[in-house]
mmCIF file of the N, C-alpha and C atoms, coordinates in Angstrom:
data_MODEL
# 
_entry.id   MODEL 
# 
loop_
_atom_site.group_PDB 
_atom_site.id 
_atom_site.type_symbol 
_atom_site.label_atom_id 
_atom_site.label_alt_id 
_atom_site.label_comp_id 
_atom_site.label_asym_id 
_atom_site.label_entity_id 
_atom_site.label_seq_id 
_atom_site.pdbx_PDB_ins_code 
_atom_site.Cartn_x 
_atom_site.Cartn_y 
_atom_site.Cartn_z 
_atom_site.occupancy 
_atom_site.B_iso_or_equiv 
_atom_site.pdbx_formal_charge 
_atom_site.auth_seq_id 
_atom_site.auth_comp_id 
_atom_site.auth_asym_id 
_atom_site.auth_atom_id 
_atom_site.pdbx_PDB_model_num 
ATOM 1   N N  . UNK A 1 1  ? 97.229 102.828 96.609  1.00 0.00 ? 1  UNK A N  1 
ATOM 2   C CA . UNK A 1 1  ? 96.330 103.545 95.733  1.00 0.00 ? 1  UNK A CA 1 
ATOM 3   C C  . UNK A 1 1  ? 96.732 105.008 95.747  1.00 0.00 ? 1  UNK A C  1 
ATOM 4   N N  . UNK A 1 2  ? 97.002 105.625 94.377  1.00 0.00 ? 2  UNK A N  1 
ATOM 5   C CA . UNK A 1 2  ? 97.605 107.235 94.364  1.00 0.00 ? 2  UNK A CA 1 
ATOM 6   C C  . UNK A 1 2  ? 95.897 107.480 93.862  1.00 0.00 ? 2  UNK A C  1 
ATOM 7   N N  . UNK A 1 3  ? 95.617 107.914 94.679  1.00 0.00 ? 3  UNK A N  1 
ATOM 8   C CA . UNK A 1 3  ? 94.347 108.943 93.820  1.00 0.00 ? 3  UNK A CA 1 
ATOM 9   C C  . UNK A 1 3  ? 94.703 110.032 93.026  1.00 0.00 ? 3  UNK A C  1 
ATOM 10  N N  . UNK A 1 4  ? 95.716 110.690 93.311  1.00 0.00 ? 4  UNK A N  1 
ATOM 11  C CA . UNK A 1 4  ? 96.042 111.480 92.186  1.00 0.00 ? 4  UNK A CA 1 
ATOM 12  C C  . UNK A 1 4  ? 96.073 111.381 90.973  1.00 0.00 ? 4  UNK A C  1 
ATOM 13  N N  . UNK A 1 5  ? 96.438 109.831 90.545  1.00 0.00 ? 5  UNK A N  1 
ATOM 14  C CA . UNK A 1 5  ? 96.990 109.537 89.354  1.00 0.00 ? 5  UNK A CA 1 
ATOM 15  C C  . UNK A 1 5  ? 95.384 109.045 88.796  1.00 0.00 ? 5  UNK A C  1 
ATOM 16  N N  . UNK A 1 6  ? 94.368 108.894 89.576  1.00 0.00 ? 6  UNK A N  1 
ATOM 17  C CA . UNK A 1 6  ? 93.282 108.477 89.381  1.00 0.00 ? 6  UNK A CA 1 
ATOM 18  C C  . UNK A 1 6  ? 91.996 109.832 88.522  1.00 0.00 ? 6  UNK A C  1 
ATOM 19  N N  . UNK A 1 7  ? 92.872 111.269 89.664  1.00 0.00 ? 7  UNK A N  1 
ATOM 20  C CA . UNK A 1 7  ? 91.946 112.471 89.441  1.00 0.00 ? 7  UNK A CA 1 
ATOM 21  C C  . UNK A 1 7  ? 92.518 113.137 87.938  1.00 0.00 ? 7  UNK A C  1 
ATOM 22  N N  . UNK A 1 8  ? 93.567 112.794 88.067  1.00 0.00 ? 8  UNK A N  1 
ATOM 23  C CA . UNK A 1 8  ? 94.314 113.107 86.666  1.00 0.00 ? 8  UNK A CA 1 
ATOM 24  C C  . UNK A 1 8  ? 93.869 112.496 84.928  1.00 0.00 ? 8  UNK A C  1 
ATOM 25  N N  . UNK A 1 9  ? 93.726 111.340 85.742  1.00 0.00 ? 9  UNK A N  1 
ATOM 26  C CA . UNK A 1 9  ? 92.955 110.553 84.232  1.00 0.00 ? 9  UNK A CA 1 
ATOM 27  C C  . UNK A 1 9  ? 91.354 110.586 84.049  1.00 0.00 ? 9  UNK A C  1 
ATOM 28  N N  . UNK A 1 10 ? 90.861 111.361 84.886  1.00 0.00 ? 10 UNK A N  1 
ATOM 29  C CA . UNK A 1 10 ? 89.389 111.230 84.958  1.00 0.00 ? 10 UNK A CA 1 
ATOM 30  C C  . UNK A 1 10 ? 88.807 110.081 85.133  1.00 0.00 ? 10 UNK A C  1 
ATOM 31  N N  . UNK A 1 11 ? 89.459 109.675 86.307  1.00 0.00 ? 11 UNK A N  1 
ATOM 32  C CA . UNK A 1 11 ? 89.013 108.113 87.103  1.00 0.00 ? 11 UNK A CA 1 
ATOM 33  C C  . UNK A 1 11 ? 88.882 106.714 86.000  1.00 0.00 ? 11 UNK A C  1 
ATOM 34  N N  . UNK A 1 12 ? 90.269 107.164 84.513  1.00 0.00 ? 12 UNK A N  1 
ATOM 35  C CA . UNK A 1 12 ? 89.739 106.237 83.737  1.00 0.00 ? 12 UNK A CA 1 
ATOM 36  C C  . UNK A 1 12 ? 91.345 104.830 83.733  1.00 0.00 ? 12 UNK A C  1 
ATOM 37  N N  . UNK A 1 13 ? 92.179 105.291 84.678  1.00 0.00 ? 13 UNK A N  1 
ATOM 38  C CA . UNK A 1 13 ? 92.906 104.618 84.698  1.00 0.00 ? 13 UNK A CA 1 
ATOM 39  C C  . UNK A 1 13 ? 92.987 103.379 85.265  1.00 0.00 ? 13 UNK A C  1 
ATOM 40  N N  . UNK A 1 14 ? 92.203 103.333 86.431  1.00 0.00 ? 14 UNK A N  1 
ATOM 41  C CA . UNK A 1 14 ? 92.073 101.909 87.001  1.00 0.00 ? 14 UNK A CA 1 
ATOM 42  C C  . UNK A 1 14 ? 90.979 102.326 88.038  1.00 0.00 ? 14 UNK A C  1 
ATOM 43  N N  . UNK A 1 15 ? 89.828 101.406 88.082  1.00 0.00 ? 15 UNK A N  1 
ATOM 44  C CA . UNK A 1 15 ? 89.284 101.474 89.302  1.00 0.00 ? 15 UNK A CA 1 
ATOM 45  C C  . UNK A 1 15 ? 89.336 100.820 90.337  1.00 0.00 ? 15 UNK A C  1 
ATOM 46  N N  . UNK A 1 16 ? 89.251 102.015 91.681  1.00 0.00 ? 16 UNK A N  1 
ATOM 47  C CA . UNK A 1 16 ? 89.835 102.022 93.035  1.00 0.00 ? 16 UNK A CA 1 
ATOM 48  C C  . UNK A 1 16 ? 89.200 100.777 93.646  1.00 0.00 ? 16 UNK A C  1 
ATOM 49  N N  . UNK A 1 17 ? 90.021 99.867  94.392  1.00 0.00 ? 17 UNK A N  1 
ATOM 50  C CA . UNK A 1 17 ? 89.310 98.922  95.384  1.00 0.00 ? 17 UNK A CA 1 
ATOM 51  C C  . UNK A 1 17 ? 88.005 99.722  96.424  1.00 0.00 ? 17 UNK A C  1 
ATOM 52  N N  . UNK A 1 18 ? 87.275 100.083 96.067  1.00 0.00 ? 18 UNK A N  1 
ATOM 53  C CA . UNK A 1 18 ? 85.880 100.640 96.297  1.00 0.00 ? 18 UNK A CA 1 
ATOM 54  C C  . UNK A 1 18 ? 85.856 99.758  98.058  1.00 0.00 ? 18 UNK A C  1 
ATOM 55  N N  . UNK A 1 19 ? 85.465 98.617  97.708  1.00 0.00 ? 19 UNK A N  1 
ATOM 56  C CA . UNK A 1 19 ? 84.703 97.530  98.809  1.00 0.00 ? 19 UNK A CA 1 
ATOM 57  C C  . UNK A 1 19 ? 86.285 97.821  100.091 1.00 0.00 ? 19 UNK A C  1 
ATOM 58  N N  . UNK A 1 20 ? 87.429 97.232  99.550  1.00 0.00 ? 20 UNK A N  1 
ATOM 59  C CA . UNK A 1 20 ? 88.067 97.453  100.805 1.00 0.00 ? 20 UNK A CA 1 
ATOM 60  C C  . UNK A 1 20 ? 88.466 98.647  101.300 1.00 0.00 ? 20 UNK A C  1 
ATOM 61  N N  . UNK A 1 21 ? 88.060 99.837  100.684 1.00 0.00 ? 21 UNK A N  1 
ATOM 62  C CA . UNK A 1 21 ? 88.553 101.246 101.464 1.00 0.00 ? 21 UNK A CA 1 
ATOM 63  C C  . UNK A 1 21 ? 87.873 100.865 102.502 1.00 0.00 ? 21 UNK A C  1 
ATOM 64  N N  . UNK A 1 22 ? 86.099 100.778 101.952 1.00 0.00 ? 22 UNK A N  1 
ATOM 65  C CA . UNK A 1 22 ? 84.620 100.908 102.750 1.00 0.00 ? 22 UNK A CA 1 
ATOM 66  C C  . UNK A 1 22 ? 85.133 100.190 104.151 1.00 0.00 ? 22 UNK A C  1 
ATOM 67  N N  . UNK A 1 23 ? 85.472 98.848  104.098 1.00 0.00 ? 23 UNK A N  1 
ATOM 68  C CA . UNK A 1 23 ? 85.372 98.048  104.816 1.00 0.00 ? 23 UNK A CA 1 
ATOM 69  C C  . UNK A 1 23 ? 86.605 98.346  106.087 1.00 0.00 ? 23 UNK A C  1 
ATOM 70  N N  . UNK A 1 24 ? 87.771 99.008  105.469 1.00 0.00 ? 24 UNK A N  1 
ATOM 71  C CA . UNK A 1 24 ? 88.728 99.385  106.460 1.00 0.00 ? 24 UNK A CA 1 
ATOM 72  C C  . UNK A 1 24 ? 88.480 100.654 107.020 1.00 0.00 ? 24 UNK A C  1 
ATOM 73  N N  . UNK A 1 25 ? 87.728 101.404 106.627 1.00 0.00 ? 25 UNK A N  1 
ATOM 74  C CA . UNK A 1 25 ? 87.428 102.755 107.064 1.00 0.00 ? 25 UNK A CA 1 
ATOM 75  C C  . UNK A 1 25 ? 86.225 102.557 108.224 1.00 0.00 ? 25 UNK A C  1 
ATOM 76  N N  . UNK A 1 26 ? 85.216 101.390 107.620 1.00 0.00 ? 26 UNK A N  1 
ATOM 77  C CA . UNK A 1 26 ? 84.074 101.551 108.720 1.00 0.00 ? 26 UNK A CA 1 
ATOM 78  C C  . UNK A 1 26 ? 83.512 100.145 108.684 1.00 0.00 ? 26 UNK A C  1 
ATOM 79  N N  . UNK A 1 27 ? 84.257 100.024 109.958 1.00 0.00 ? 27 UNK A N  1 
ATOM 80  C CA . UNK A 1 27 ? 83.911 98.419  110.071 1.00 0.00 ? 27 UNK A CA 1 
ATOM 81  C C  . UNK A 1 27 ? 82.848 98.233  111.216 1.00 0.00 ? 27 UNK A C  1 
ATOM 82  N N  . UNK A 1 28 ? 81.739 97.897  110.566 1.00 0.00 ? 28 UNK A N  1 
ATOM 83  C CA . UNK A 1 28 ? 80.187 97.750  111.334 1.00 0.00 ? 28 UNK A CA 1 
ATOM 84  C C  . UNK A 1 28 ? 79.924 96.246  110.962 1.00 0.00 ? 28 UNK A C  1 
ATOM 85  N N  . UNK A 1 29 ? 80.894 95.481  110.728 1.00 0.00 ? 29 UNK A N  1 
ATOM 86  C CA . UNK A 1 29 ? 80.588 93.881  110.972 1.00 0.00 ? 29 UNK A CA 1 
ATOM 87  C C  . UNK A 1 29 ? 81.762 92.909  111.484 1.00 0.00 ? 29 UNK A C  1 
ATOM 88  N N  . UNK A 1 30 ? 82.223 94.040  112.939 1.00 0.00 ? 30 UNK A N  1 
ATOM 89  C CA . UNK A 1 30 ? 82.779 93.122  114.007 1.00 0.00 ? 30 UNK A CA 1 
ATOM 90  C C  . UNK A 1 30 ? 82.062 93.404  115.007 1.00 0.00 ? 30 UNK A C  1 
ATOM 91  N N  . UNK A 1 31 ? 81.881 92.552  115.467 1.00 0.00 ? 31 UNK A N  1 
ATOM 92  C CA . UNK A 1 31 ? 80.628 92.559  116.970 1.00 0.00 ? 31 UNK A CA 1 
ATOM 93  C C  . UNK A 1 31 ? 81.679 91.852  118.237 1.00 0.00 ? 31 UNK A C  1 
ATOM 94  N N  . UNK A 1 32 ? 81.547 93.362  118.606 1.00 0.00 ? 32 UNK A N  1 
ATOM 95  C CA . UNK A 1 32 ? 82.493 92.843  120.433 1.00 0.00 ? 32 UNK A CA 1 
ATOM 96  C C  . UNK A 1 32 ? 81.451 92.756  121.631 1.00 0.00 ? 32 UNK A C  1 
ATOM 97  N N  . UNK A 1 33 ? 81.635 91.813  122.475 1.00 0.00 ? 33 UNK A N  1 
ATOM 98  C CA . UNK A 1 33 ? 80.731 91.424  123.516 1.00 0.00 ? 33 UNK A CA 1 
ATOM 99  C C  . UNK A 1 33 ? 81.477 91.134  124.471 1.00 0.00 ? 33 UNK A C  1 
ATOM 100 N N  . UNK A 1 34 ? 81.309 91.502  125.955 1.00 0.00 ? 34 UNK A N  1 
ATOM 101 C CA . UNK A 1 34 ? 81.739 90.726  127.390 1.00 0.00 ? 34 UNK A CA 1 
ATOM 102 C C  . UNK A 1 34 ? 80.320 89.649  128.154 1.00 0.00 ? 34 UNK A C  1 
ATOM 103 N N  . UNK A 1 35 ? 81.109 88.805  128.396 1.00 0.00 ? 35 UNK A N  1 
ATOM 104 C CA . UNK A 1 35 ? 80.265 87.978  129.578 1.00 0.00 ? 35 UNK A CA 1 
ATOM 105 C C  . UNK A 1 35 ? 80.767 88.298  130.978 1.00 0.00 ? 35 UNK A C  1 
ATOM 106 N N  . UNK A 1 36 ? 80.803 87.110  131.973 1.00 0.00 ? 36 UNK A N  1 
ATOM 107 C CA . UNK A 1 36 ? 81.543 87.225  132.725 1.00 0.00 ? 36 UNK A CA 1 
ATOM 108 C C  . UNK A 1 36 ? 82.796 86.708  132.719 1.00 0.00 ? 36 UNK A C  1 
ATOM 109 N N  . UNK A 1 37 ? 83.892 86.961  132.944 1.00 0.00 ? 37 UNK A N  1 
ATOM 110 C CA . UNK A 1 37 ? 85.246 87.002  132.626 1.00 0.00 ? 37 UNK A CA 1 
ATOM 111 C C  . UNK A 1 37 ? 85.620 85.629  132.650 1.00 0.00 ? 37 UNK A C  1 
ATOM 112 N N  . UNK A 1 38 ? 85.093 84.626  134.105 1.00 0.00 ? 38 UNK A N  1 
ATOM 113 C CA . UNK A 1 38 ? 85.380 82.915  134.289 1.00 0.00 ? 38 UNK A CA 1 
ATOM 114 C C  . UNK A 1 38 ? 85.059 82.315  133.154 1.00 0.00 ? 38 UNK A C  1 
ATOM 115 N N  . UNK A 1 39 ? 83.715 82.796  132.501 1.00 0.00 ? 39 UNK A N  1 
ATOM 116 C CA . UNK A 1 39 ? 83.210 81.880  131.288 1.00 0.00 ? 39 UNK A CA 1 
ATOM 117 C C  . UNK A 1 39 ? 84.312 81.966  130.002 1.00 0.00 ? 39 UNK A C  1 
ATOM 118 N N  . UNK A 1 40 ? 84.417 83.055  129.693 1.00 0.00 ? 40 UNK A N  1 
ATOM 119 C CA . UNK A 1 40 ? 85.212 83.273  128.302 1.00 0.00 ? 40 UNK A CA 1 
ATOM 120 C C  . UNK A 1 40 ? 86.134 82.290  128.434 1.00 0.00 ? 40 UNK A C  1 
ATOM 121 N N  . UNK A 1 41 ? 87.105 81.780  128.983 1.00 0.00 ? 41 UNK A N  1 
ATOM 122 C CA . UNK A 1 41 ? 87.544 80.490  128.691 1.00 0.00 ? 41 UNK A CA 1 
ATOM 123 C C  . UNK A 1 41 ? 87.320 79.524  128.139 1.00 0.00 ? 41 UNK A C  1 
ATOM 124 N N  . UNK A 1 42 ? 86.276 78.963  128.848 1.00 0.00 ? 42 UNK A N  1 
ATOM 125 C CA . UNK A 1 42 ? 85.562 77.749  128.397 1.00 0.00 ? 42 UNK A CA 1 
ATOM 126 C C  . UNK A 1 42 ? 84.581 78.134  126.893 1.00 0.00 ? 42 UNK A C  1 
ATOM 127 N N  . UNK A 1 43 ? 84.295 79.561  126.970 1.00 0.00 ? 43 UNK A N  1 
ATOM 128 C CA . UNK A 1 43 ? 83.466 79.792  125.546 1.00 0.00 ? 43 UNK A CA 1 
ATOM 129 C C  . UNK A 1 43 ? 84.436 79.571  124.202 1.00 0.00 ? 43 UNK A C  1 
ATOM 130 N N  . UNK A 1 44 ? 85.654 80.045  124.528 1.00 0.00 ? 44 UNK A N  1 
ATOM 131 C CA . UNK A 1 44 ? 86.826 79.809  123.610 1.00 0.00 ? 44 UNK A CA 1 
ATOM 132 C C  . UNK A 1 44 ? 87.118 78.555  122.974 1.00 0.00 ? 44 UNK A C  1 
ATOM 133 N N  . UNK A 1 45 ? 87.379 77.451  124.099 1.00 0.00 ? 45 UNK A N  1 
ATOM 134 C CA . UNK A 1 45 ? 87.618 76.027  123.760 1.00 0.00 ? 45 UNK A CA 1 
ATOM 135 C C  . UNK A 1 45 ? 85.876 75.646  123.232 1.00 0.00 ? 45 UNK A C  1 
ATOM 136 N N  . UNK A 1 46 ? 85.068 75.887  123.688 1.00 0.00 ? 46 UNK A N  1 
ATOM 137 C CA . UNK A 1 46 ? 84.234 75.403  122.844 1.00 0.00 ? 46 UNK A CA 1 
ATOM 138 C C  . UNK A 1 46 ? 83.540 76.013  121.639 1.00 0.00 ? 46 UNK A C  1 
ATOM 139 N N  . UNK A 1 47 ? 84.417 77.260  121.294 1.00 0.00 ? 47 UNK A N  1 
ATOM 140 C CA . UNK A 1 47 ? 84.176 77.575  119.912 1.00 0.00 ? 47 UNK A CA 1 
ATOM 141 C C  . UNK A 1 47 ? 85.124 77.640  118.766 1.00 0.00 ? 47 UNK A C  1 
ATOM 142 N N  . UNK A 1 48 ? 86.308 76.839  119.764 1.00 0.00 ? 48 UNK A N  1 
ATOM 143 C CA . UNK A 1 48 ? 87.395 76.204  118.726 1.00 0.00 ? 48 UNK A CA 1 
ATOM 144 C C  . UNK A 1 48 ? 86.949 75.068  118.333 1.00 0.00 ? 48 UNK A C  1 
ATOM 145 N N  . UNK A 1 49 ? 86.122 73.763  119.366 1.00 0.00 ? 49 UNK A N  1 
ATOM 146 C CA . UNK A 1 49 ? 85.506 72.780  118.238 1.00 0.00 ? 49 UNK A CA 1 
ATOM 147 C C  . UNK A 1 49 ? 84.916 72.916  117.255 1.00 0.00 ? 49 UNK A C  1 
ATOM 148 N N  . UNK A 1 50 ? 84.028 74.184  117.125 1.00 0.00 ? 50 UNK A N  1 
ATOM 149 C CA . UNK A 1 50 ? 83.377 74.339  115.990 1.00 0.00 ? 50 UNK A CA 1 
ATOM 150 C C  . UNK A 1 50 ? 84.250 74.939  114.716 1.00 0.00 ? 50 UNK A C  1 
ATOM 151 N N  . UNK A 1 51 ? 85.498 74.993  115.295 1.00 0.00 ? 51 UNK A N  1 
ATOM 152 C CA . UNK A 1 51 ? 86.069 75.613  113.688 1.00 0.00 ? 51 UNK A CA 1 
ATOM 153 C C  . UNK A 1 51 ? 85.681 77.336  114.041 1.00 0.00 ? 51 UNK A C  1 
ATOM 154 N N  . UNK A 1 52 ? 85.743 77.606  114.923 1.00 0.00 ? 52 UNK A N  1 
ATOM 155 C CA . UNK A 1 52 ? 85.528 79.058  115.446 1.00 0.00 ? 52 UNK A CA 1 
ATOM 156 C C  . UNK A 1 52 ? 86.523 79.555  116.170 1.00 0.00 ? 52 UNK A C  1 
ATOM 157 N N  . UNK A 1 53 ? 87.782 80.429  115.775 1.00 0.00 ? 53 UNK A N  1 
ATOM 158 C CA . UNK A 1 53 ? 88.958 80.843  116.050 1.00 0.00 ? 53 UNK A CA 1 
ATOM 159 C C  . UNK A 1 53 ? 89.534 82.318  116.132 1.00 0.00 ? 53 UNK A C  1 
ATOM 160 N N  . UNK A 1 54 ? 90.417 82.668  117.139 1.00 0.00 ? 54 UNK A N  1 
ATOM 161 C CA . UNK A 1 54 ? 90.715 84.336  116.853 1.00 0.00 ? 54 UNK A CA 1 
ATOM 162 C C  . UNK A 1 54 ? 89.187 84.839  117.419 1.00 0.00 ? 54 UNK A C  1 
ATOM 163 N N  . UNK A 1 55 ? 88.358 84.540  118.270 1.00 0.00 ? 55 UNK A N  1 
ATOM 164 C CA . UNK A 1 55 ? 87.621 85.315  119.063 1.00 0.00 ? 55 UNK A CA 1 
ATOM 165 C C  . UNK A 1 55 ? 88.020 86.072  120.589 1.00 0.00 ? 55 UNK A C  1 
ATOM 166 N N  . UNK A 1 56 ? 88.952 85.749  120.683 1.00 0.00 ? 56 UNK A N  1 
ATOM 167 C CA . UNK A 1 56 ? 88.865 86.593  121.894 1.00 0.00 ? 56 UNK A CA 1 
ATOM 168 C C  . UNK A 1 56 ? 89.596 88.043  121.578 1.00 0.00 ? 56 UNK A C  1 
ATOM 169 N N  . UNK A 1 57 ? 89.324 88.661  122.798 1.00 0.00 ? 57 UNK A N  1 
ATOM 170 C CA . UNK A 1 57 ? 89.075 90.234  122.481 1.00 0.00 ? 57 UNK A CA 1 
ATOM 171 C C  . UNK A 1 57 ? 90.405 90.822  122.757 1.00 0.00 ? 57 UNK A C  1 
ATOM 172 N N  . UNK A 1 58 ? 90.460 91.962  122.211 1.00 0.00 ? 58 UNK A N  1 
ATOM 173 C CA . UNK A 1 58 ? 92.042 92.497  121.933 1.00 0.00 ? 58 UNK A CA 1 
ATOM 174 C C  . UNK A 1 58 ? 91.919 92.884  123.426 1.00 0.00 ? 58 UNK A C  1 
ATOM 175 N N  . UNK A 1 59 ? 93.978 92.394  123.831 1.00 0.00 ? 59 UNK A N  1 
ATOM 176 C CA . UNK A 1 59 ? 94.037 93.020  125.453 1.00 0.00 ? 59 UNK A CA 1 
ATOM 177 C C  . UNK A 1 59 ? 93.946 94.511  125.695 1.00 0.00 ? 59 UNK A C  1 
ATOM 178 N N  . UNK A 1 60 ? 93.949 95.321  124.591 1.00 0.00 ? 60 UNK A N  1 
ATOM 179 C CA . UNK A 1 60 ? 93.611 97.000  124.649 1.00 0.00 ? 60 UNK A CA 1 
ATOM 180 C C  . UNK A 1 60 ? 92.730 97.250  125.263 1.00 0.00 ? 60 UNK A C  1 
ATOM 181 N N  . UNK A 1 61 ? 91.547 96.257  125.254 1.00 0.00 ? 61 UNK A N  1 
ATOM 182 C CA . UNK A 1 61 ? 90.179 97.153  125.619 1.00 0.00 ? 61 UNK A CA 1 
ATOM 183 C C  . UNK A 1 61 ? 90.217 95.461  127.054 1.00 0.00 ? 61 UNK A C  1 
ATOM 184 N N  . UNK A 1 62 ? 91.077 94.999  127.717 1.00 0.00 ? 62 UNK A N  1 
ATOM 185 C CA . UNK A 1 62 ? 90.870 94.109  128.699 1.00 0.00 ? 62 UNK A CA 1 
ATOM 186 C C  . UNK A 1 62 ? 89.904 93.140  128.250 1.00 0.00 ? 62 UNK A C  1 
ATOM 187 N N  . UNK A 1 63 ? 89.765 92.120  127.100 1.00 0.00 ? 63 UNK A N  1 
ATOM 188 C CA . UNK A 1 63 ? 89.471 91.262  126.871 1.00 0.00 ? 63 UNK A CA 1 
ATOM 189 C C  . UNK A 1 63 ? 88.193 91.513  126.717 1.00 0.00 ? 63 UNK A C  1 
ATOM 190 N N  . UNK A 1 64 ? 87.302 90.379  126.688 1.00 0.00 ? 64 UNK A N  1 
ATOM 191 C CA . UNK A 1 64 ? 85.712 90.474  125.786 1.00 0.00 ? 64 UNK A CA 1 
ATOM 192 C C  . UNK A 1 64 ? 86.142 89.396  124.622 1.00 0.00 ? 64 UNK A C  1 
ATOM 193 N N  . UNK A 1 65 ? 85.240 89.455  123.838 1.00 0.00 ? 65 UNK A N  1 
ATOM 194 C CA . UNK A 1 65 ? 84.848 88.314  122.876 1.00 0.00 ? 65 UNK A CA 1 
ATOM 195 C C  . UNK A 1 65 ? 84.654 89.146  121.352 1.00 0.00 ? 65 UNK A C  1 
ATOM 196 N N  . UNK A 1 66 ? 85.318 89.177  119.950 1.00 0.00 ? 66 UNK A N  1 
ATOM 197 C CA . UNK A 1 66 ? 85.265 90.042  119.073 1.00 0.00 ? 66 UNK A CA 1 
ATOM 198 C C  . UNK A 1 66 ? 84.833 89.070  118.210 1.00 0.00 ? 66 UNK A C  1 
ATOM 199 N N  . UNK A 1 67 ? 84.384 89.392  117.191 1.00 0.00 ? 67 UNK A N  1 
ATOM 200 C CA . UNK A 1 67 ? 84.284 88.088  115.907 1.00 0.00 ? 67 UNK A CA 1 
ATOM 201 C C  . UNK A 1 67 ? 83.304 89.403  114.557 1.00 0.00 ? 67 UNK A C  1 
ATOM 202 N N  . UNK A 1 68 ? 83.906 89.033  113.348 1.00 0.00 ? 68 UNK A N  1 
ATOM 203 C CA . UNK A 1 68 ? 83.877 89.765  112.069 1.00 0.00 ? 68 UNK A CA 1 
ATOM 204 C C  . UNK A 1 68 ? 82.785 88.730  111.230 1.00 0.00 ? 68 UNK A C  1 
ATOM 205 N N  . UNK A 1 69 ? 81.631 89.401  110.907 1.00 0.00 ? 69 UNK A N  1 
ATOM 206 C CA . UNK A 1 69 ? 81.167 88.620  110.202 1.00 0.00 ? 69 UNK A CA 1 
ATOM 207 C C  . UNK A 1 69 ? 80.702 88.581  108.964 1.00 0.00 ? 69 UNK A C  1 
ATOM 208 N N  . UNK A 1 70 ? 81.823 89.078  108.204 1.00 0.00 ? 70 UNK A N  1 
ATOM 209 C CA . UNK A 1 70 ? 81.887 89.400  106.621 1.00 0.00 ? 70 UNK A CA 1 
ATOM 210 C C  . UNK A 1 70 ? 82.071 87.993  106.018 1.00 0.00 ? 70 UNK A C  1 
ATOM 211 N N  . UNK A 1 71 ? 81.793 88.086  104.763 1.00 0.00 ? 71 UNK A N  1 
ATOM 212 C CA . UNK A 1 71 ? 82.456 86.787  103.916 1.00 0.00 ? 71 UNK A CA 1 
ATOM 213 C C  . UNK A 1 71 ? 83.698 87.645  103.447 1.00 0.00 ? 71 UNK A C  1 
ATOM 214 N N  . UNK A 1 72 ? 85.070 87.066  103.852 1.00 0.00 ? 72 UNK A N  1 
ATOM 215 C CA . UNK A 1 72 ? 86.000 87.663  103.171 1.00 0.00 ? 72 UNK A CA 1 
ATOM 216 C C  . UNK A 1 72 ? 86.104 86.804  102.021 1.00 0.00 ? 72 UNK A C  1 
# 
């Protein structure tokens, strides 16, 4: 996205993906949580039966439990 080319036409050239700036700039619907460290294992495998995947927590911050709950 050139905003320039946007301020130039008087915002009549195309309008800006609005929703995904918002959403990459300020993301207030991923919810990170710790338990105790033994459990998260077993919370994993049993929230892969449900079709519940990609929850565990980035190794940056030493693990925890993350999950996004947008409709993409």
């Amino acid at each position: 996205v050139d905003y320039k080319i946007h301020d130039e036409n008087s915002s009549l050239y195309n309008t800006p993906p609005c929703v995904s700036g918002y959403t990459c700039v300020i993301s207030f619907l991923t919810i990170c949580w710790r338990k105790k460290s033994e459990l998260e294992a077993e919370f994993i495998k049993e929230a892969a039966k449900e079709k519940m995947v990609q929850l565990k927590g980035h190794r940056s911050v030493g693990g925890g439990m993350r999950a996004s709950i947008y409709n993409a």
